[in-house]
C-alpha positions as CSV (number, residue, x, y, z in Angstrom):
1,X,-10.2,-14.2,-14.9
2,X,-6.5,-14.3,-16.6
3,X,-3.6,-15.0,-14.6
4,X,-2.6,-11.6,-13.8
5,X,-5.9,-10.6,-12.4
6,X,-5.5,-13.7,-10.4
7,X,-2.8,-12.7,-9.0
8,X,-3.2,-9.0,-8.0
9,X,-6.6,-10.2,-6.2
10,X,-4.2,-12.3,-4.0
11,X,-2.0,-9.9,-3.1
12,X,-4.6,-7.3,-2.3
13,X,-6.0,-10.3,-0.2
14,X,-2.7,-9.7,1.7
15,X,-2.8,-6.3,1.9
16,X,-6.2,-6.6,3.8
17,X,-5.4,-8.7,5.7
18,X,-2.4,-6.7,7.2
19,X,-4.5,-3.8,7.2
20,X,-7.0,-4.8,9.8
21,X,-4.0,-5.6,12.3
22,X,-4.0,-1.9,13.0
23,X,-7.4,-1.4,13.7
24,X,-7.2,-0.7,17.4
25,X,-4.2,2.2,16.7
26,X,-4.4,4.3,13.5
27,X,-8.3,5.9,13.9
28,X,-8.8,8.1,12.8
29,X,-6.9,7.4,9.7
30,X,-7.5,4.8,7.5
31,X,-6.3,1.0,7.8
32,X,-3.9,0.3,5.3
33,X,-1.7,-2.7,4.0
34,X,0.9,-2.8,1.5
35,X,3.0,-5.4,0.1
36,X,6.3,-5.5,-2.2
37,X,6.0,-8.4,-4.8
38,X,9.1,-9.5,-6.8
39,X,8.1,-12.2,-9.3
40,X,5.0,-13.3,-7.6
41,X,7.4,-13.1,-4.2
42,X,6.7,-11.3,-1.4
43,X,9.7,-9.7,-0.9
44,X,8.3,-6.7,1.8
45,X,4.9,-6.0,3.5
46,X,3.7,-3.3,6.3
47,X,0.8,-2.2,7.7
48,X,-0.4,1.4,8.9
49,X,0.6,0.6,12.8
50,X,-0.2,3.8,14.9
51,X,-2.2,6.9,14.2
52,X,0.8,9.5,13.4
53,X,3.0,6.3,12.4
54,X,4.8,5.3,9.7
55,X,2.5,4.5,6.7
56,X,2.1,1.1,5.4
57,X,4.4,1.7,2.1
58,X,7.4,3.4,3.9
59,X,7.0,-0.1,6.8
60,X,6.9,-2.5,3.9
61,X,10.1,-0.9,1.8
62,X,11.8,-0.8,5.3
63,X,11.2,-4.4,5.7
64,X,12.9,-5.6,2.5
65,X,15.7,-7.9,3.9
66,X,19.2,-6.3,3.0
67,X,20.2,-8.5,0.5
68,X,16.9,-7.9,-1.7
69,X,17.0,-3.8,-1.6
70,X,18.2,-3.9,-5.0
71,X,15.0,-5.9,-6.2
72,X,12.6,-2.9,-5.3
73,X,12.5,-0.7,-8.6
74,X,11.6,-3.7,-10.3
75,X,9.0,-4.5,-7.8
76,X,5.3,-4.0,-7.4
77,X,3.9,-1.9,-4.8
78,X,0.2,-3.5,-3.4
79,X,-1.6,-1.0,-1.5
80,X,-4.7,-1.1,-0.2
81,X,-5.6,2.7,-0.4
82,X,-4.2,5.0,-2.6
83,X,-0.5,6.3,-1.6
84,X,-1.2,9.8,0.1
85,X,0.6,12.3,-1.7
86,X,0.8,15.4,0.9
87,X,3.2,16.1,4.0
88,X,1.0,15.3,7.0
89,X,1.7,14.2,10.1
90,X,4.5,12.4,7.9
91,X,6.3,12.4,3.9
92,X,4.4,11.6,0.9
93,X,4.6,8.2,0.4
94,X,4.4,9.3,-3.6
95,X,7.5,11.0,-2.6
96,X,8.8,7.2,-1.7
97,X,7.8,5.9,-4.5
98,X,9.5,7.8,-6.8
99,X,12.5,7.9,-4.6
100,X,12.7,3.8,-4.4
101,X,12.4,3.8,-8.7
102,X,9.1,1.9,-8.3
103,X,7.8,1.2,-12.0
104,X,4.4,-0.3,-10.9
105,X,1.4,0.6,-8.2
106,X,-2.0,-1.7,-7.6
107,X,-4.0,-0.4,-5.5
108,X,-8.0,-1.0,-4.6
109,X,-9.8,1.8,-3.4
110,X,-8.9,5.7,-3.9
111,X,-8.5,7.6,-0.9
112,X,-11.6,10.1,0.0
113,X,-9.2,12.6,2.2
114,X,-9.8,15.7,0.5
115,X,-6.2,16.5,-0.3
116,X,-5.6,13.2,-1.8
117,X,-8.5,11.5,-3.6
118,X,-7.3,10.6,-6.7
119,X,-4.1,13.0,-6.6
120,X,-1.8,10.3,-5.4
121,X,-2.5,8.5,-8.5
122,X,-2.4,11.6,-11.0
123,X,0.9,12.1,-9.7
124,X,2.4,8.6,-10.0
125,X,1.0,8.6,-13.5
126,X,2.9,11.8,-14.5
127,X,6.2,10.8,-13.3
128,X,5.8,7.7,-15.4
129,X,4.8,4.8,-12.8
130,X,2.2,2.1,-14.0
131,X,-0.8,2.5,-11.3
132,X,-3.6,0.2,-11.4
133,X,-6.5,0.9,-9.6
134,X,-10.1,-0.9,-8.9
135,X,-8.6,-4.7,-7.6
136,X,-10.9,-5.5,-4.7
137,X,-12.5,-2.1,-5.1
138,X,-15.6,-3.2,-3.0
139,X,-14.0,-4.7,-0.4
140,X,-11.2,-2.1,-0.5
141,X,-13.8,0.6,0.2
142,X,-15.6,-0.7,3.1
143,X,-12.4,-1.5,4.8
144,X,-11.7,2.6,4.6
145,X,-16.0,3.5,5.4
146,X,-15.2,4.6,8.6
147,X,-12.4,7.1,7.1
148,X,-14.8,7.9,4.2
149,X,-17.5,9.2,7.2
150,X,-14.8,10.8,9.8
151,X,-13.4,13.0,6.3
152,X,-16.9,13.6,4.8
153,X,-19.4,14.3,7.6
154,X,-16.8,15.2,10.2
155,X,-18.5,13.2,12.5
156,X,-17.0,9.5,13.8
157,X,-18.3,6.2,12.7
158,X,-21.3,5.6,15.1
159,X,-21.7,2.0,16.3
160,X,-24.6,1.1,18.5
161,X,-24.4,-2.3,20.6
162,X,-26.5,-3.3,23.5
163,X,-28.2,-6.8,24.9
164,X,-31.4,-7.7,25.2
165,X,-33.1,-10.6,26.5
166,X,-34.8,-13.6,23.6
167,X,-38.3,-12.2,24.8
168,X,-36.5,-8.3,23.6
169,X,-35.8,-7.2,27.5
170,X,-33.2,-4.4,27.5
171,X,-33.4,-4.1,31.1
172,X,-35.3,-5.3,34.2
173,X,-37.7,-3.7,36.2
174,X,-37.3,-2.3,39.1
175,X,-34.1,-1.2,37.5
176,X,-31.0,-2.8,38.5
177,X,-27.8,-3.9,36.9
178,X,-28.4,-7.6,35.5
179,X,-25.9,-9.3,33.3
180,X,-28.0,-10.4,29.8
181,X,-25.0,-12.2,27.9
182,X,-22.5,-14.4,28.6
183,X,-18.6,-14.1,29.9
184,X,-17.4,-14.7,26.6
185,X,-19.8,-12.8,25.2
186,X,-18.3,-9.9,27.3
187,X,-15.1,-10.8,26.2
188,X,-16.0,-10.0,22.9
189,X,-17.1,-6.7,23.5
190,X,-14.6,-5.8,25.6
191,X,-12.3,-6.3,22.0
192,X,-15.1,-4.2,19.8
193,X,-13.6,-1.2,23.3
194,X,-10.0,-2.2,22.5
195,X,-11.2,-1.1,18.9
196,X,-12.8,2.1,19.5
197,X,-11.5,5.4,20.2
198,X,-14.5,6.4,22.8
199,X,-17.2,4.5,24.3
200,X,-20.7,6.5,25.2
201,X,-23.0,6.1,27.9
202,X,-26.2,8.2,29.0
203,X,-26.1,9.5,32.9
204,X,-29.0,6.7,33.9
205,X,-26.6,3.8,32.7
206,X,-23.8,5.4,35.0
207,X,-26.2,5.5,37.8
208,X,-27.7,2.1,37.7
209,X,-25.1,0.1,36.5
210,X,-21.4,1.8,37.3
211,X,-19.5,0.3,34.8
212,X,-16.2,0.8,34.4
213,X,-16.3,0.9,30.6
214,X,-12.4,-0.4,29.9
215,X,-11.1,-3.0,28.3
216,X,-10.3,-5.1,31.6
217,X,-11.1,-8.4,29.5
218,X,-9.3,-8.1,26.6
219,X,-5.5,-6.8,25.6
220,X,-5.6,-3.4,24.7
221,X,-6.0,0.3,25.8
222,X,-9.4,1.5,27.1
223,X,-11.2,4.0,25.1
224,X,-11.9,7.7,26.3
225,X,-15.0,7.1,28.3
226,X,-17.9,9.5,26.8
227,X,-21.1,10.5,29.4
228,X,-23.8,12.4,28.5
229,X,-26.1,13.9,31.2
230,X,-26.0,16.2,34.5
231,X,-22.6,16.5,36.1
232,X,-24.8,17.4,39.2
233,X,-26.3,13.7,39.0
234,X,-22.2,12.6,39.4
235,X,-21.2,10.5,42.9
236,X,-17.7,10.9,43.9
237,X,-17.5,7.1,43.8
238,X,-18.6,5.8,40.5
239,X,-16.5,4.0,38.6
240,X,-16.5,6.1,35.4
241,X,-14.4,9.0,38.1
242,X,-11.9,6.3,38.4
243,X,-8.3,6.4,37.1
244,X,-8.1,3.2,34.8
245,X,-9.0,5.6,31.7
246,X,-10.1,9.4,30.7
247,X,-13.9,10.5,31.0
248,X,-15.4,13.3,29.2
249,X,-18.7,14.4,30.1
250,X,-21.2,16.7,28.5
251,X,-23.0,18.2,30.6
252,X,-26.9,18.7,29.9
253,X,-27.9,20.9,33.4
254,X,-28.3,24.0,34.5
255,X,-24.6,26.1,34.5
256,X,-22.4,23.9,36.6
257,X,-21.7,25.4,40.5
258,X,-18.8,22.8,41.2
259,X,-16.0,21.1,38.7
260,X,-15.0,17.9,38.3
261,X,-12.0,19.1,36.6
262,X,-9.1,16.3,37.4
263,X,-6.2,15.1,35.4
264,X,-8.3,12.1,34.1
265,X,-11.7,13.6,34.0
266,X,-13.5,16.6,32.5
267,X,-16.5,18.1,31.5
268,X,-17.7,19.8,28.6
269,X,-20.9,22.5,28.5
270,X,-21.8,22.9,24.8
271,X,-23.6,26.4,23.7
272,X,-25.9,24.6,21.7
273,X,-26.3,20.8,22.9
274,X,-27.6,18.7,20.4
275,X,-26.3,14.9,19.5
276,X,-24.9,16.4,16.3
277,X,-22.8,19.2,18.2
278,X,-21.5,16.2,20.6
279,X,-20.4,14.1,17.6
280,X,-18.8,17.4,16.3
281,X,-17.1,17.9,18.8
282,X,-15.6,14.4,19.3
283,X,-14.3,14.4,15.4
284,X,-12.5,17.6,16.4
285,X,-10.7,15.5,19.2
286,X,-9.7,12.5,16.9
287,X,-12.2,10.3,18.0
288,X,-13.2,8.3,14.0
289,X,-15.0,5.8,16.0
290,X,-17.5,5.9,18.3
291,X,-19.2,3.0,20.4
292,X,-22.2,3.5,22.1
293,X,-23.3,1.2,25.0
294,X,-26.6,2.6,26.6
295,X,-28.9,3.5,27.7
296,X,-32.1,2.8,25.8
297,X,-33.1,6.7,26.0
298,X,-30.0,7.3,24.5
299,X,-29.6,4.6,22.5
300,X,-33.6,5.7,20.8
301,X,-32.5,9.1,20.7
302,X,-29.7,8.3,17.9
303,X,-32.0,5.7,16.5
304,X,-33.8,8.4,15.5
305,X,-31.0,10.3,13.5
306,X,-29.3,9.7,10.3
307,X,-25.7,9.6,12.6
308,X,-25.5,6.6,13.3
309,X,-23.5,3.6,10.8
310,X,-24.1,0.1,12.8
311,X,-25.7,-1.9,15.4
312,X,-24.8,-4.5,17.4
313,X,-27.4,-6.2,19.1
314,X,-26.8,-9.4,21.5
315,X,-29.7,-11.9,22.1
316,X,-28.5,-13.9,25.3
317,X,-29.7,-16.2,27.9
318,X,-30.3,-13.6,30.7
319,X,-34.1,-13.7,31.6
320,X,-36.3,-10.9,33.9
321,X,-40.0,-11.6,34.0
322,X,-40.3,-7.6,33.0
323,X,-38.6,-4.8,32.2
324,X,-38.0,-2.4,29.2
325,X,-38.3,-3.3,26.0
326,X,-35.4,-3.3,23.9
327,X,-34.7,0.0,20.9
328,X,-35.8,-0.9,18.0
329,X,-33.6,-0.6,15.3
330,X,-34.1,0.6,12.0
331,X,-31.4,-1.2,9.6
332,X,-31.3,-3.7,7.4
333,X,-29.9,-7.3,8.8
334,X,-26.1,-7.7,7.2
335,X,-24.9,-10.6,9.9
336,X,-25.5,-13.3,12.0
337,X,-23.4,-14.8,14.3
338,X,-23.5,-16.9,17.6
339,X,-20.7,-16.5,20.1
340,X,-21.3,-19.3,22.5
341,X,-24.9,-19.4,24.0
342,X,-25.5,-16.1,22.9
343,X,-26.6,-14.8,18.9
344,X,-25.1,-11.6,17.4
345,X,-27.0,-9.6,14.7
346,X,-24.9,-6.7,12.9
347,X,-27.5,-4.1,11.4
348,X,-26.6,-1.5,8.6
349,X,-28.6,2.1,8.7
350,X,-30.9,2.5,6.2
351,X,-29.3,5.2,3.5
């Protein structure tokens, strides 16, 4: 590895790194870093902050102290993903390029939204700015997977996560809410919420266990809370009803005779149910990523599918002399982790 490859790996480094500080606000678009380097200085950076925002190019030019604006044109842009190259929700940031006189773009991994993929950098090219692509390229790529999914299947990124017991107890019998993992443990997952656009339950997990399903544990905003089951089944004072966050529910009964229909609350009747049409039909709101909590028969029944993208599962303490067993899952092992007393395993689908 020369010097110069050296060096555009560490800045791409950076530009990750900044990245993932928006990943509880930009789904579902893309995180993205970028950083402004001026003789191996640093001399801007930004991040993609808020989905709607200001991209991470046009953040890092506007952080360029005063009294270095006129270093820019002889600057290098880092970007993480390739600079978008269409009015969206906001400019081109090719547009800002060419506008700041920047002679020179690295960037990792292309972006897969159809009106950009590879356009951003065809255009650079022709109005004479160096672009280097490919630094990081792996790692580049996975850090966009959930954008890649949301813009090719129109369905979110799918993340399973549930506890189970070290004898593979997902829930005790008779059934009744019982707590399997530890408080930090919960902590934890109450930041994979802050992270998510909507968190899914079935209507048996509503019914035994009332959660609340927000992010009471951990800084952040609470997801859209997602049911799926008969509204009929619904008791005025469940905790899913409540105001600390929006419910959608999709209703599986017969036609419904009463509504539920609130300012925080709604429910949804699809002609043609089917977990595919309900995953549909999120991407259509926004929602690029998708947590799912439970139950098991809900938690088998996308098992089953080529939908989902991950699984969390938590092996704690908790112990019940019987009960369910736990889903099985059908992945391939890609972490291990422990978080206190409990052990976390991270499963990829099988492609």
């Amino acid at each position: 590895m020369n010097s110069n490859q050296f060096s555009h790996e560490v800045f791409m480094q950076r530009c990750f790194d900044l990245a993932r500080m928006g990943r509880t606000g930009v789904s579902p678009n893309p995180m993205v870093g970028a950083v402004l380097v001026h003789q191996n200085k640093i001399i801007g950076e930004g991040y993609h902050e808020q989905f709607g925002g200001d991209h991470a190019e046009v953040r890092a030019v506007a952080s360029v102290a005063p009294e270095k604006r006129h270093l820019i044109p002889d600057a290098t842009l880092y970007v993480s993903l390739e600079p978008c190259c269409f009015y969206g929700k906001t400019p081109a940031c090719t547009d800002l390029i060419r506008a700041q006189r920047i002679k020179r773009v690295v960037v990792s991994a292309l972006d897969p939204t159809p009106e950009v993929n590879g356009q951003g950098v065809v255009q650079l090219k022709a109005s004479g700015v160096e672009v280097i692509t490919g630094v990081l390229e792996a790692a580049g790529k996975s850090l966009i997977a959930r954008r890649g999914k949301f813009v090719n299947t129109q369905m979110p990124w799918i993340t399973l996560k549930f506890a189970q017991t070290q004898s593979g107890l997902f829930s005790p019998l008779p059934k009744s809410r019982m707590m399997i993992s530890t408080p930090l443990t919960q902590r934890w997952v109450h930041k994979m919420r802050a992270e998510a656009d909507a968190i899914m339950v079935g209507m048996d997990t509503v019914l035994v266990d009332d959660p609340a399903l927000t992010t009471r544990f951990y800084p952040g905003n609470s997801p859209l809370r997602v049911v799926i089951g008969d509204v009929s089944r619904l008791r005025a004072d469940l905790q899913i009803l409540n105001r600390d966050a929006k419910t959608l529910i999709y209703h599986t009964g017969k036609e419904i005779t009463e509504s539920l229909e609130t300012g925080h609350a709604r429910v949804v009747a699809l002609e043609t149910f089917s977990l595919k049409s309900v995953f549909q039909d999120l991407a259509a709101q926004n929602i690029g990523n998708l947590l799912i909590e439970g139950g098991s028969r809900l938690l088998q029944s996308v098992l089953a599918t080529t939908y989902w993208d991950e699984a969390i599962i938590i092996r704690g303490a908790g112990f019940f002399p019987e009960g369910t067993p736990a889903p099985v899952v059908p992945g391939t092992l890609t972490n291990r982790k422990r978080c206190g007393e409990d052990e976390v395993l991270t499963f990829a689908r099988k492609c």
